[in-house]
C-alpha positions as CSV (number, residue, x, y, z in Angstrom):
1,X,149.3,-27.7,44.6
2,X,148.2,-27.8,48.3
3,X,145.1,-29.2,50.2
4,X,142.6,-27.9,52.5
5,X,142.3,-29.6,56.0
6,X,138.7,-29.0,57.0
7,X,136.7,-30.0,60.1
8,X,135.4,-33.9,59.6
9,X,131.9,-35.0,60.8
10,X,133.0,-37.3,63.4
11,X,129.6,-38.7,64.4
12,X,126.3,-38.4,63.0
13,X,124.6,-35.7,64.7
14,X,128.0,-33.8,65.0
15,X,128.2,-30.1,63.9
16,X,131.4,-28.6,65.1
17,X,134.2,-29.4,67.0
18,X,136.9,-27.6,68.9
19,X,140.6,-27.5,68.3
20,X,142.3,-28.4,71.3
21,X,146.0,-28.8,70.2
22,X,148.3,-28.6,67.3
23,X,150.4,-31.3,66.7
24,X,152.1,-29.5,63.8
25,X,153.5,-25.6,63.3
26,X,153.6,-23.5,60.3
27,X,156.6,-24.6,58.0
28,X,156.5,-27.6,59.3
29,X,157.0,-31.1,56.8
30,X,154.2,-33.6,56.9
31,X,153.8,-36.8,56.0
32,X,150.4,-38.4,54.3
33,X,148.3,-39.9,57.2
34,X,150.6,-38.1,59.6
35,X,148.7,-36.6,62.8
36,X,148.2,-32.3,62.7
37,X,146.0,-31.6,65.4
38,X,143.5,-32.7,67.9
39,X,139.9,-31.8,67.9
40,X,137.4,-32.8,70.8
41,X,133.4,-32.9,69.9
42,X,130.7,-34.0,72.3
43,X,131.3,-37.7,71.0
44,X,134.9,-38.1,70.6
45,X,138.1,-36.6,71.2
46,X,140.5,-37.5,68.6
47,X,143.3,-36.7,66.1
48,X,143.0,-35.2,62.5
49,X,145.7,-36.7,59.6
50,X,147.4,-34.5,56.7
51,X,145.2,-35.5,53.9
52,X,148.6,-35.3,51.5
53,X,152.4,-35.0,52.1
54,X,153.9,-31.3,51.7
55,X,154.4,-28.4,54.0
56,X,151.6,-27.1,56.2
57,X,151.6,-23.9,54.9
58,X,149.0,-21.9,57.3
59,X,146.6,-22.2,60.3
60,X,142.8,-21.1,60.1
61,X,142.0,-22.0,63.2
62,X,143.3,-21.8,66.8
63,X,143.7,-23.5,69.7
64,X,140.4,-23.9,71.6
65,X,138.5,-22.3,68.8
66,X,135.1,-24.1,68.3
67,X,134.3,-24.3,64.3
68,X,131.5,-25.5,62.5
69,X,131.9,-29.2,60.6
70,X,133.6,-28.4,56.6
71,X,135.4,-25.5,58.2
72,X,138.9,-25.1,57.0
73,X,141.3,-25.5,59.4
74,X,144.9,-25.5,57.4
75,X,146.3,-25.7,54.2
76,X,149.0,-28.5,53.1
77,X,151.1,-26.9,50.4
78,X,153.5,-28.7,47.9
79,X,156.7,-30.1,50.3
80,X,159.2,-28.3,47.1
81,X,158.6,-24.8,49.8
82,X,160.9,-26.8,52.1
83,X,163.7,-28.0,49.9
84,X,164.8,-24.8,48.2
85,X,161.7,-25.0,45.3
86,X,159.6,-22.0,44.3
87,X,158.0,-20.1,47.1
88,X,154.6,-19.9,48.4
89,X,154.4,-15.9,46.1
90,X,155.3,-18.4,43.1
91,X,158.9,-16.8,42.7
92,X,161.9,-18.7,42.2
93,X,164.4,-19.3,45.1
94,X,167.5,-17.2,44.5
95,X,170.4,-19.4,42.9
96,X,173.9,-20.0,45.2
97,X,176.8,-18.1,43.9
98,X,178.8,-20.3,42.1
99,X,182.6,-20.8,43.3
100,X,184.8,-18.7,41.7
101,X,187.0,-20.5,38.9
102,X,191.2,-20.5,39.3
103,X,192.4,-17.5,38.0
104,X,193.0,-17.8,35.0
105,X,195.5,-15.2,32.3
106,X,192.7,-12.6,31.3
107,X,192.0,-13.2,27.1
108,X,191.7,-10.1,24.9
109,X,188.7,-7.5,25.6
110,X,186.3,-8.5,23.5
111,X,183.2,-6.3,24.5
112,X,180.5,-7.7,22.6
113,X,181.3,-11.1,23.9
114,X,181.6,-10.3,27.3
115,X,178.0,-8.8,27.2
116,X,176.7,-11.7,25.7
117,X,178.5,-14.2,28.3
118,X,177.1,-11.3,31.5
119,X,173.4,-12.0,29.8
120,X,173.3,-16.1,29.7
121,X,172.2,-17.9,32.6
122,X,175.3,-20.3,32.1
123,X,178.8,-20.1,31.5
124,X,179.8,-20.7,28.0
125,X,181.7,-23.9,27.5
126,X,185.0,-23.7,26.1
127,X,185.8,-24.5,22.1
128,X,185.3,-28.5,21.3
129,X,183.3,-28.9,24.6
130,X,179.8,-29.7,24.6
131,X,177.8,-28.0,27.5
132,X,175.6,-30.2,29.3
133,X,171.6,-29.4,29.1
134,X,170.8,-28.0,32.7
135,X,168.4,-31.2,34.3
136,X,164.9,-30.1,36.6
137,X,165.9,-30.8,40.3
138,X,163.2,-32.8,42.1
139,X,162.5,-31.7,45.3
140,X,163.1,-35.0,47.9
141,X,159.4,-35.5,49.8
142,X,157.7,-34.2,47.1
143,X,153.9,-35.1,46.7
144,X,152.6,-36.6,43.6
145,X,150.4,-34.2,41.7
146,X,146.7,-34.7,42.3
147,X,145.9,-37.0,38.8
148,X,148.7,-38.7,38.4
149,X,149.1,-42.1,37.6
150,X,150.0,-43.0,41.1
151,X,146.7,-41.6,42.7
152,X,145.9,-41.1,46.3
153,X,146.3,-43.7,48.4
154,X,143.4,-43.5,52.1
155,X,144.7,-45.3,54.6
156,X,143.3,-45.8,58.1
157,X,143.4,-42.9,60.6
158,X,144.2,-43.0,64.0
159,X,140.8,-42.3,65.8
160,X,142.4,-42.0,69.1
161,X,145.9,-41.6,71.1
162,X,146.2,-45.4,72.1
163,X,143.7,-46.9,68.5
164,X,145.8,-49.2,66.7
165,X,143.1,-51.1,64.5
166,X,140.0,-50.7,63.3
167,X,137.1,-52.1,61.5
168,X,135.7,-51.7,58.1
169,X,131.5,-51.9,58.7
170,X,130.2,-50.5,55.3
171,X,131.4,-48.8,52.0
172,X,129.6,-45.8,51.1
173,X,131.2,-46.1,47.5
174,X,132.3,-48.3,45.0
175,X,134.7,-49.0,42.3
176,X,134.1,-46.5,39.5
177,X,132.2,-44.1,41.7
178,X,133.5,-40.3,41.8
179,X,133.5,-38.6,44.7
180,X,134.6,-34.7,46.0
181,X,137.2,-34.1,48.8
182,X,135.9,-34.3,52.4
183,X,132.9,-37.0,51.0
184,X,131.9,-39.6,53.1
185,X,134.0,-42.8,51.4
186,X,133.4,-46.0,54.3
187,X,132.8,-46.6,58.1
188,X,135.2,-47.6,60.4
189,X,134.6,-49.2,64.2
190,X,137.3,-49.1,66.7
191,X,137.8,-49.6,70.9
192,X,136.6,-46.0,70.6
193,X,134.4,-44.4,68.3
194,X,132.5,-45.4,65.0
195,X,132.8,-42.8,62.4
196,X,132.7,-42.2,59.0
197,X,136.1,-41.4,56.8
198,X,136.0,-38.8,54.2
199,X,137.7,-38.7,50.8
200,X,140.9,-36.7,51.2
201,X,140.7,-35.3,47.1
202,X,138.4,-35.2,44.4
203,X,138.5,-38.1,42.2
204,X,137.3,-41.7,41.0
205,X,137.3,-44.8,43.4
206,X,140.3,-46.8,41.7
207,X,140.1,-49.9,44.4
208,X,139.0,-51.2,47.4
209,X,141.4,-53.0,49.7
210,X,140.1,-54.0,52.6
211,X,136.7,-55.7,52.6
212,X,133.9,-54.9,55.0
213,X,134.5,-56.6,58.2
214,X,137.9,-56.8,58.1
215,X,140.3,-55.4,61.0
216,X,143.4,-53.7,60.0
217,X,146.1,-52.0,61.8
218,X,146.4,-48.0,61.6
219,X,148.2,-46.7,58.3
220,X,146.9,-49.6,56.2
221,X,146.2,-48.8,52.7
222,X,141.8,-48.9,52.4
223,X,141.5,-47.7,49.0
224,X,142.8,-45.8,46.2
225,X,141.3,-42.2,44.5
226,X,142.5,-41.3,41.3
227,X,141.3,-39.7,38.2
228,X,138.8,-41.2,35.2
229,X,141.6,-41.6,33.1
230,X,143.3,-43.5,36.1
231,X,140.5,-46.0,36.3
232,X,140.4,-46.3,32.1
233,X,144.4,-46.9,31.8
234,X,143.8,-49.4,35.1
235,X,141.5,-51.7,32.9
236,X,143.1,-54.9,31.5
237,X,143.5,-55.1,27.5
238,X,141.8,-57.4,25.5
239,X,143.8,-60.4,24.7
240,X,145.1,-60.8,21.3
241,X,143.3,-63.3,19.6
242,X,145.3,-66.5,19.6
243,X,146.2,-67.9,15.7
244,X,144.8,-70.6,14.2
245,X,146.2,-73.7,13.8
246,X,147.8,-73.9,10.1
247,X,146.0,-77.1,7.9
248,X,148.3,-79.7,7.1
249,X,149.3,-80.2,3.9
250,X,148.2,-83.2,1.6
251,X,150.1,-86.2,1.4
252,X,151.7,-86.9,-1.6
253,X,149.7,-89.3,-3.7
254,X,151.5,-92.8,-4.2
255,X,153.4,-92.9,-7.7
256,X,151.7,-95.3,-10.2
């Protein structure tokens, strides 16, 4: 999976920007939230965050190149590229040669054993031994996948070099209300700039976290974007109707 970084609107009446330095290479790991680049507009200069955790995979735009606002500017791709996991052409990383065993005496040619034991992609266990199933490996940094139950967490940026808070003045959306990757979500104030943040996927607005009005340091958690089946799992269960209260049972009429 991997994520388009695309020019934000940093201002109403903004159009493009210019990317004045790259914070972040090709190959490079990045963190969620985690500054890429700078970009400089007639309103602001500021600093743009990976949308997800992975590998930034390519550049689309250079230093001092002036782009129009929605332009992509890099791709974040799944941080598995990094670790030894399939590569970017979808091929699996070659395996490392296994140490060889202790010699061991050499057993009887058999040749239509050994060709059997040459095709499979493990050795056979000996007689009475049962052979392990071979486990996935999970890469260590690796992203959740877009939809899971975890969803995307947008937290707040860093809208400057020395910005460490910033306000929440307005939600654009709601709980419950879906909204496409780069989409307007709130606005934020700071010592610097008022702009609006955009969505960093596609999804459903799970929760709010911080109310309008509120001042929060950078990196705090605003909201949470996941899918529709996110927000119908999220929903509390009826409660089971409570049993009623058994009658009590006559009393014994007095023996005449």
């Amino acid at each position: 999976m991997s994520f388009s970084v695309t020019m934000p609107a940093l201002g109403e009446s903004v159009t493009e920007g210019t990317v004045t330095r790259w914070l972040k290479q090709v190959g490079d790991v990045v963190a969620a939230d985690e500054p890429l680049l700078e970009v400089s507009t007639d309103k602001v200069d500021t600093e743009i965050p990976s949308p997800a955790s992975g590998v930034l995979t390519a550049i689309s735009v250079a230093e001092d190149e002036t782009v129009a606002v929605g332009t992509e500017l890099a791709t974040i791709g799944d941080a598995a590229a990094a670790s030894g996991g399939p590569g970017a052409d979808g091929q699996p990383a070659a395996a490392a040669p296994a140490p060889d065993a202790p010699s061991a005496p050499a057993p009887a040619p058999q040749a239509p054993v050994a060709a059997a034991e040459a095709d499979a992609p493990y050795p056979a266990a000996p007689a009475g031994v049962s052979s392990p199933s071979p486990q996935p490996q999970v890469a260590a940094g690796a992203a959740p996948e877009e939809g899971s139950s975890a969803g995307t967490t947008v937290a707040m940026p860093a809208l400057g070099e020395s910005v460490t808070e910033g306000t929440v003045t307005r939600w654009l959306k709601q709980v419950g209300d879906p909204v496409a990757v780069d989409e307007p979500l709130l606005e934020v104030s700071t010592d610097k700039v008022d702009t609006e943040i955009p969505s960093p996927v596609t999804g459903t607005l799970l929760s709010i976290a911080v109310g309008e009005d509120e001042t929060v340091a950078v990196g705090t958690p605003l909201a949470l974007i996941g899918s529709a089946s996110d927000a119908a799992s999220a929903s509390p269960a009826p409660a089971a109707a409570a049993p009623a209260p058994a009658a009590p049972a006559p009393a014994a009429a007095p023996a005449t």
